[in-house]
C-alpha positions in Angstrom: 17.0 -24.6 1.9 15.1 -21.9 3.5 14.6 -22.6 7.5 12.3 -20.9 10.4 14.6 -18.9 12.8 15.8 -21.3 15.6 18.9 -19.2 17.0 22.1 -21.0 17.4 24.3 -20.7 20.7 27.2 -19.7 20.0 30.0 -18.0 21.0 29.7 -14.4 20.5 26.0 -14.9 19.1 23.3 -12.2 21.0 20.1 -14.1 22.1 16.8 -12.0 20.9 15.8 -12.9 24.6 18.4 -10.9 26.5 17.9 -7.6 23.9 17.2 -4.5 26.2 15.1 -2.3 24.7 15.4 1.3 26.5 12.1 2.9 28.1 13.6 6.1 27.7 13.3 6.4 23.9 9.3 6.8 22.0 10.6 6.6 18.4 8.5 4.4 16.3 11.1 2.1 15.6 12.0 0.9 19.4 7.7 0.3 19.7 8.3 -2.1 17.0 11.0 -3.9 18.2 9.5 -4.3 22.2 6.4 -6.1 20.0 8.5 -8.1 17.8 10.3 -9.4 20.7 6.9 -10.0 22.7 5.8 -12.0 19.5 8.5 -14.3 19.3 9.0 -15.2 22.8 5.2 -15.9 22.9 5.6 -19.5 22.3 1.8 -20.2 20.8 1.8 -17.2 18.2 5.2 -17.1 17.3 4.5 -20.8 16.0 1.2 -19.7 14.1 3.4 -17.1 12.5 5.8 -19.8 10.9 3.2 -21.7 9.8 1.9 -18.9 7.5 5.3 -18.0 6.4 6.6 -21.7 5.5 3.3 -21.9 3.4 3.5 -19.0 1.7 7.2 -19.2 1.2 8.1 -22.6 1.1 5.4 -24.2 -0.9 6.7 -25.7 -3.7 10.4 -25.4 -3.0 12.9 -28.4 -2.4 14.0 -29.2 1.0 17.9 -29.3 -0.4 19.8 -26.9 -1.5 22.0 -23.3 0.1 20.3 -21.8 2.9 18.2 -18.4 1.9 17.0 -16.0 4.4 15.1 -17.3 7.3 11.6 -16.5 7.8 12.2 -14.4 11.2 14.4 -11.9 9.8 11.8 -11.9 6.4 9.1 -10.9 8.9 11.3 -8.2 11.2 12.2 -7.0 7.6 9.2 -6.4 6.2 7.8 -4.8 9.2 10.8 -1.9 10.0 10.4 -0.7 6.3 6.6 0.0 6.8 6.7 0.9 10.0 9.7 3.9 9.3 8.1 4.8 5.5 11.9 3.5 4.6 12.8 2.5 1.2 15.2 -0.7 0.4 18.1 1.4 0.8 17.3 2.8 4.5 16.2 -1.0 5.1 19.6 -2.1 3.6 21.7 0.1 6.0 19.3 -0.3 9.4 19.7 -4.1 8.5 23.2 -4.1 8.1 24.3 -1.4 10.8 21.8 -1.4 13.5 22.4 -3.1 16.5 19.4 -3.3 18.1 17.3 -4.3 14.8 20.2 -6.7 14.1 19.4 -9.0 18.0 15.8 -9.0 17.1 16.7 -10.6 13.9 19.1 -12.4 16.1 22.2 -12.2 13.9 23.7 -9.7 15.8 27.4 -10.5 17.3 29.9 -9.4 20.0 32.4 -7.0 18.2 35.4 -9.1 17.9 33.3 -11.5 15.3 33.0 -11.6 12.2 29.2 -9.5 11.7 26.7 -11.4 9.1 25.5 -8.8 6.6 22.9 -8.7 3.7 23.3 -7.6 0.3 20.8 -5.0 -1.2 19.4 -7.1 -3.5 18.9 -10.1 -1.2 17.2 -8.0 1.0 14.4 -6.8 -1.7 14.5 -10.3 -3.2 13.2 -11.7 0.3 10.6 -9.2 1.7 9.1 -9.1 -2.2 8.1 -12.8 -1.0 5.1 -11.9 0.7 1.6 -12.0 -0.8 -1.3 -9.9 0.5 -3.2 -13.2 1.7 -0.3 -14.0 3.9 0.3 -10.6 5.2 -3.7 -11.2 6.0 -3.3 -14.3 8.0 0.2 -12.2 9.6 -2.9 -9.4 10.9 -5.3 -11.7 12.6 -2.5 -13.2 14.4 -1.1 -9.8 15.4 -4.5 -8.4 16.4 -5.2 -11.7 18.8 -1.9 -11.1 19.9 -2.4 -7.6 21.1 -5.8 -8.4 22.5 -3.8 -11.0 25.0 -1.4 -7.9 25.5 -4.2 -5.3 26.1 -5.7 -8.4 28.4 -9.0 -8.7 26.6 -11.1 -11.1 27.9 -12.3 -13.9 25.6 -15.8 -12.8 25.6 -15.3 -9.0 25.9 -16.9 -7.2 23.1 -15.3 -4.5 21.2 -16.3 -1.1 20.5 -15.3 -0.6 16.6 -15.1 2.4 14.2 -15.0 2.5 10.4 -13.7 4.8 8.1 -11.9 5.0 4.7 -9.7 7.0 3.1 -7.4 7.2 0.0 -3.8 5.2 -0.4 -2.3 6.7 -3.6 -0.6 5.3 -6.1 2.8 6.9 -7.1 1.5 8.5 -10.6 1.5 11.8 -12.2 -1.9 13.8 -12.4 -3.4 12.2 -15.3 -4.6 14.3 -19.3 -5.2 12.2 -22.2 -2.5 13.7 -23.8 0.5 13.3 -21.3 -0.6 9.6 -21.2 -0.3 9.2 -24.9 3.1 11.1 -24.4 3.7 8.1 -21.7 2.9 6.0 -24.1 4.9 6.5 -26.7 8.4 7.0 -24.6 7.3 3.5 -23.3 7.5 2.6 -26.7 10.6 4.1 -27.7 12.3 2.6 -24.8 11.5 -0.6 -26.3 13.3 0.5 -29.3 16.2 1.6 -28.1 16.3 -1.8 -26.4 17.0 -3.6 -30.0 18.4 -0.6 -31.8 21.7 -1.1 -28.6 21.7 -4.8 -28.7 21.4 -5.1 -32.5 23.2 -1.9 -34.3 22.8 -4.0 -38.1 18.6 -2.5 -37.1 18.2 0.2 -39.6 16.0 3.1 -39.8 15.9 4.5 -36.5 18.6 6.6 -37.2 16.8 9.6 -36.1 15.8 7.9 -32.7 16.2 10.9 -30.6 14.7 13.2 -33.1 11.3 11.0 -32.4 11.4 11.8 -28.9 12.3 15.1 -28.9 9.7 16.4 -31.5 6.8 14.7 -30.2 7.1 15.8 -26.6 7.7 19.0 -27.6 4.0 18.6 -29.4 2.8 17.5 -26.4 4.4 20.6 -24.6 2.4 23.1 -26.8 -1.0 20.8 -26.5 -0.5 21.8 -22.8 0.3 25.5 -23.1 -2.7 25.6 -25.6 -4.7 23.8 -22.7 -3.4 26.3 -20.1 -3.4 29.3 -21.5 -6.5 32.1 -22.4 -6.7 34.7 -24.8 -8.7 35.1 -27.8 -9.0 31.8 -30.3 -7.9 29.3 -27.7 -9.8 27.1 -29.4 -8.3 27.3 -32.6 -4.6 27.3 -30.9 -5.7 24.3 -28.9 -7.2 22.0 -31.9 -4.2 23.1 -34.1 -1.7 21.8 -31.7 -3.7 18.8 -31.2 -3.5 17.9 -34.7 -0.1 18.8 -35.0 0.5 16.5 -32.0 -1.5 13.4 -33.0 0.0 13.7 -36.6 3.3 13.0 -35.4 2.3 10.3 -32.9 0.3 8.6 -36.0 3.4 8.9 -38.0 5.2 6.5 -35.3 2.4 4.2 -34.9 2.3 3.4 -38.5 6.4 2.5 -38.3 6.1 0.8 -35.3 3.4 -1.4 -36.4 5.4 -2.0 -39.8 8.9 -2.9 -38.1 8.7 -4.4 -34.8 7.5 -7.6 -35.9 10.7 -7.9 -38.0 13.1 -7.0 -34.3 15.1 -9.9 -34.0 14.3 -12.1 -30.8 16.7 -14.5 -29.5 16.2 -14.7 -25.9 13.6 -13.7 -22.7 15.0 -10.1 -22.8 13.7 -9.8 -26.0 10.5 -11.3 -25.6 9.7 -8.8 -23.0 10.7 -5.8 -25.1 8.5 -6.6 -27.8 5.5 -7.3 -25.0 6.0 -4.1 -24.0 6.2 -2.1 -27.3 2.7 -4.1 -28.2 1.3 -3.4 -24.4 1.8 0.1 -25.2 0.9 0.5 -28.6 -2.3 -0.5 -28.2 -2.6 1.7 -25.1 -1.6 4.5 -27.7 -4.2 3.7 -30.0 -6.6 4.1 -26.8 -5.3 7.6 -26.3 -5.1 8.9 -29.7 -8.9 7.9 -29.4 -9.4 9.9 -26.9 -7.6 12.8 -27.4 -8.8 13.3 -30.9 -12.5 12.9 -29.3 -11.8 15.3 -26.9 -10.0 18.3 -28.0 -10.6 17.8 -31.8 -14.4 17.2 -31.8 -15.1 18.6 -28.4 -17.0 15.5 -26.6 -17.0 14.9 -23.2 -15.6 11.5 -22.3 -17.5 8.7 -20.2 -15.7 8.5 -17.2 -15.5 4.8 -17.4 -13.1 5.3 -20.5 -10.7 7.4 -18.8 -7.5 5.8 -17.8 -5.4 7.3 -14.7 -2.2 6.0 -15.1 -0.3 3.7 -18.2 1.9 2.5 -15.5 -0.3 1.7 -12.3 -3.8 1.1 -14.4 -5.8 0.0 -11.6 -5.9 3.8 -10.4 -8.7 5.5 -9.6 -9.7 9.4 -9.7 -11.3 9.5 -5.7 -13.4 12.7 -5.4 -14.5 12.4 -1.2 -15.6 16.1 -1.3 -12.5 18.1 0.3 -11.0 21.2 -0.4 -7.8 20.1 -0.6 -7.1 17.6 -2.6 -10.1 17.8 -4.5 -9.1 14.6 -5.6 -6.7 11.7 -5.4 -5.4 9.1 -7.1 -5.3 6.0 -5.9 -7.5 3.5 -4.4 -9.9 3.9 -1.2 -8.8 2.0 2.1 -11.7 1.2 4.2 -10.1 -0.2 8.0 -12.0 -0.6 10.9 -10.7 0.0 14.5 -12.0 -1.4 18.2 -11.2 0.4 21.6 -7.3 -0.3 21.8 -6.8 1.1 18.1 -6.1 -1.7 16.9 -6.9 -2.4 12.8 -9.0 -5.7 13.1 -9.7 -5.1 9.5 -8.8 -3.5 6.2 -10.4 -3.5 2.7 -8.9 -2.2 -0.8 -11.7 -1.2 -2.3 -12.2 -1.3 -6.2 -14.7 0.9 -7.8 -16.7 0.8 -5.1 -18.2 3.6 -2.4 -18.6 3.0 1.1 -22.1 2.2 1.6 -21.6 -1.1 -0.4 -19.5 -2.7 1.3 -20.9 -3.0 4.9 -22.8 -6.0 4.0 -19.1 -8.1 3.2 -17.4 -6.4 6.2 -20.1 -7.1 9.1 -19.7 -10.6 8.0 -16.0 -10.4 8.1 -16.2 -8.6 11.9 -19.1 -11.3 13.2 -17.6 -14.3 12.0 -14.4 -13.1 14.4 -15.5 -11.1 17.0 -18.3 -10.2 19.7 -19.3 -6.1 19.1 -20.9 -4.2 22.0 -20.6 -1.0 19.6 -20.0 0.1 16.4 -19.8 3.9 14.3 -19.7 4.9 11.3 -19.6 7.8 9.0 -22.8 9.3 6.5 -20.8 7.3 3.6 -21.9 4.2 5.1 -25.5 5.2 5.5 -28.4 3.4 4.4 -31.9 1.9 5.6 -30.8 -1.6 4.3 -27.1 -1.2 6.1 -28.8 0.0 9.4 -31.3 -2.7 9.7 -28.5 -5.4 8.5 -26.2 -4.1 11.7 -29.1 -3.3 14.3 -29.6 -7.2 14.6 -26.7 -7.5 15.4 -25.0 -5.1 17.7 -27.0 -3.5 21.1 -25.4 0.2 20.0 -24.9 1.6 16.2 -23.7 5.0 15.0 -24.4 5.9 11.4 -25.8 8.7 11.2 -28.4 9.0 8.4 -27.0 11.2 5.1 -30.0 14.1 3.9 -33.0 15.0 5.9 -33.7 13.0 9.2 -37.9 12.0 10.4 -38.8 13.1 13.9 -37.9 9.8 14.9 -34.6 9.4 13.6 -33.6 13.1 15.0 -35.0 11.8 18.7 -32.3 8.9 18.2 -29.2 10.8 16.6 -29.9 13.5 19.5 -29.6 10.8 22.4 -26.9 11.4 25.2 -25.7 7.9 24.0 -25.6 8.1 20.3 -24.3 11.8 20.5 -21.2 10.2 22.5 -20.2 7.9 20.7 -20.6 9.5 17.8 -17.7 12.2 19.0 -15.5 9.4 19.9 -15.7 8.2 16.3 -13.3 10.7 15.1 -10.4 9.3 16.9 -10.5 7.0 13.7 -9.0 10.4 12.0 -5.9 10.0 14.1 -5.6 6.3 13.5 -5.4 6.8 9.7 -2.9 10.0 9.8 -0.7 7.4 12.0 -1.2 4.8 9.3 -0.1 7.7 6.6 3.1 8.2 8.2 3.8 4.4 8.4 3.7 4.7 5.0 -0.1 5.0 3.8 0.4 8.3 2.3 1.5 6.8 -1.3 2.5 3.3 -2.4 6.0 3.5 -4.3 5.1 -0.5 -4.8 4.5 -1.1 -9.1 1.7 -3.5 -9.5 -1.7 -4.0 -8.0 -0.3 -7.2 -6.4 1.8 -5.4 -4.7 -0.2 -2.2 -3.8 -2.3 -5.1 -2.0 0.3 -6.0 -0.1 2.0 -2.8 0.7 -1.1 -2.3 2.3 -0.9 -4.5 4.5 2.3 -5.1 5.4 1.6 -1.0 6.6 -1.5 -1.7 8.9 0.7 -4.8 10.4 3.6 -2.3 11.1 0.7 -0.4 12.5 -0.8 -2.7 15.1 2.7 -3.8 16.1 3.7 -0.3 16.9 0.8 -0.1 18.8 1.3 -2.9 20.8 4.9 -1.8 21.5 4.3 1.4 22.4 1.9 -0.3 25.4 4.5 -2.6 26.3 7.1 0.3 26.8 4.3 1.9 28.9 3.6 -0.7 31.5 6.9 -1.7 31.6 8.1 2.7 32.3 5.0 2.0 35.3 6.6 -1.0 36.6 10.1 0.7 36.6 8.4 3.8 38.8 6.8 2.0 41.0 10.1 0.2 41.6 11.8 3.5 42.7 9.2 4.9 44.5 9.5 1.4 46.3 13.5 1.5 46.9 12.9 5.2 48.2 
């Protein structure tokens, strides 16, 4: 039975309260434990936070059984391996062989006891438990907290900025042929899946000869591609039908002998959904591919695919040098004065200007706003008046050519000022890179979701942290200027 965190006394047991966090250290991962500490021992959010984590967690599950992990050290988990860009097995050893991390989670003991330590898998098992509406609820607790921190008034209005950016997904850059090429090892893996488990499966004898002929096809599609030179043309459409014969060839066996795979338990049920998943994903590409570089057309852009693997990936083009463009999906987060992220916003196919209506109902429903900026991307007559009704002060400067009256406005002392303070966002997003924004290693759009933001979560509490240390380094000054 899986229980909140309710530390024990005990002998040789280390109370979270009594953990001393230095003053003299600024790495990110001391920030985050001064807030995690100032979160549980704030009695009225550090309830609100179980709450959210036994419903998300505990729904559904029987009030008998072994104990699992408890939600504090879920949360502290979850928190140090966005907040350090770590991966399971940095998480792993900090969890296991750090002492300060291992008080906050309050399992750390005095060295003559016996130390409790997690296993690798339990670990990943446990932090994978979190949903992206949870980590939600998780954020508007953290945010309130930090405004108590910062000692915002209740009726003090915030000054907000909004930007977006682009959180990749971890893919390789995209042709229709290298995804066909995907598409067919994917398949052969599911192959050699039956072909290991059940050598009486016959004519796959040549296995290895499959994989080996047809990337090296898909090899010479690519030179072809690459290269110039007189009848590149003719080299490239040669190769491609050199390339799609083959992969043809193998779709015509596969479709004639996996039905016949014998199935005799879940293992085997997968395997089969994933040669058929990928299959038909292979017809998809032979499509295309034949389209493209046998017939010449140009492809829709709505009929590409990105990625086999990660399919909700989009090509983002935001009109830099470099990268030209990204793969991924586009993050839209909105700051106030303290940079704190009071909200965040996967978007899906969608461009910036069309989702101001959704977010200013989001931000008004919460919060009071004395101010608000924004980039050109959000720019429209329909956005400006929707926010003007709203707010006393907004920055969104107007994309193309501006009237007399809207250059009088955009050239205002005011306007001009706070428009220049708007790019402090910029730093706020290159902090939320390193805290892991920069590329999702997460599989699954579920879990890109929450990856997310479990990342701007780490963010905030870092922040908060990172204050805390501050006034308490003040305090500590004026203490020895005092004594002297």
């Amino acid at each position: 039975m899986r229980k909140r965190f309710e530390q024990q006394f005990e002998i040789g047991r280390l109370l979270i309260q009594d953990t001393k966090i230095t003053t003299k250290c600024r790495d990110s991962l001391v920030e985050l434990m001064a807030a995690l500490k100032a979160l549980y021992l704030n009695e009225k959010h550090n309830e609100k936070i179980f709450s959210i984590l036994e419903v998300a967690i505990l729904k559904d599950k029987k009030r008998t059984g072994r104990n699992g992990m408890n939600l504090w050290i879920i949360f502290v988990l979850a928190q140090i391996r966005l907040c350090l860009n770590a991966s399971y097995d940095r998480l792993h050893y900090i969890a296991n062989h750090d002492k300060l991390v291992r008080q906050i989670m309050g399992i750390e003991k005095e060295t003559s006891f016996e130390p409790i330590e997690f296993e690798y898998q339990t670990i990943y098992d446990n932090v994978t438990l979190l949903d992206d509406e949870t980590v939600k609820g998780l954020n508007e607790l953290i945010v309130a907290f930090g405004h108590e921190v910062y000692k915002k008034k209740g009726q003090e209005a915030l000054r907000l900025k909004t930007d977006s950016f682009v959180v990749e997904t971890n893919v390789h850059f995209p042709t229709d042929y290298n995804l066909l090429w995907d598409c067919v090892r994917k398949c052969l893996d599911g192959v050699l899946h039956f072909t290991k488990k059940y050598p009486q499966i016959s004519g796959w004898r040549k296995f290895r000869n499959w994989r080996y002929q047809i990337k090296g096809l898909m090899r010479e599609v690519g030179k072809s591609s690459a290269s110039g030179g007189k009848d590149k043309g003719k080299r490239l459409k040669k190769s491609a039908h050199q390339y799609l014969v083959k992969v043809n060839t193998l779709l015509t066996k596969l479709e004639k002998e996996v039905l016949s795979f014998p199935v005799q338990d879940k293992g085997d049920i997968a395997a089969v959904m994933q040669i058929e998943q990928y299959m038909k994903l292979m017809k998809k590409h032979i499509d295309l591919v034949y389209r493209r570089l046998i017939n010449g057309e140009q492809i829709p852009h709505e009929e590409k695919m990105f990625s086999v693997f990660e399919t909700y990936t989009e090509m983002v083009k935001k009109g830099k040098l470099h990268p030209n463009v990204e793969l991924g999906k586009k993050l839209a987060i909105t700051t106030d004065q303290y940079h704190l992220i009071v909200d965040y916003y996967t978007m899906s196919d969608e461009q910036d200007v069309e989702i101001v209506d959704e977010l200013a109902k989001r931000i008004f429903s919460s919060y009071r706003v004395l101010s608000w900026s924004f980039d050109k991307g959000f720019s429209n007559k329909i956005n400006k008046l929707l926010l003007k009704n709203e707010i006393s002060l907004l920055i969104m400067p107007k994309r193309g050519k501006r009237n007399k009256q809207e250059e009088e406005e955009e050239n205002t002392r005011i306007f001009r000022k706070f428009k220049n303070k708007h790019s402090a966002i910029e730093s706020n997003i290159n902090e939320l890179e390193h805290r892991g924004l920069d590329r999702c290693p997460d599989k699954g759009y579920n879990h890109f979701k929450r990856y997310i933001g479990l990342a701007v979560s780490a963010y905030n509490l870092k922040k908060i942290g990172k204050y805390l240390l501050e006034q308490e380094r003040i305090l500590q000054e004026n203490l020895r200027k005092q004594a002297a």
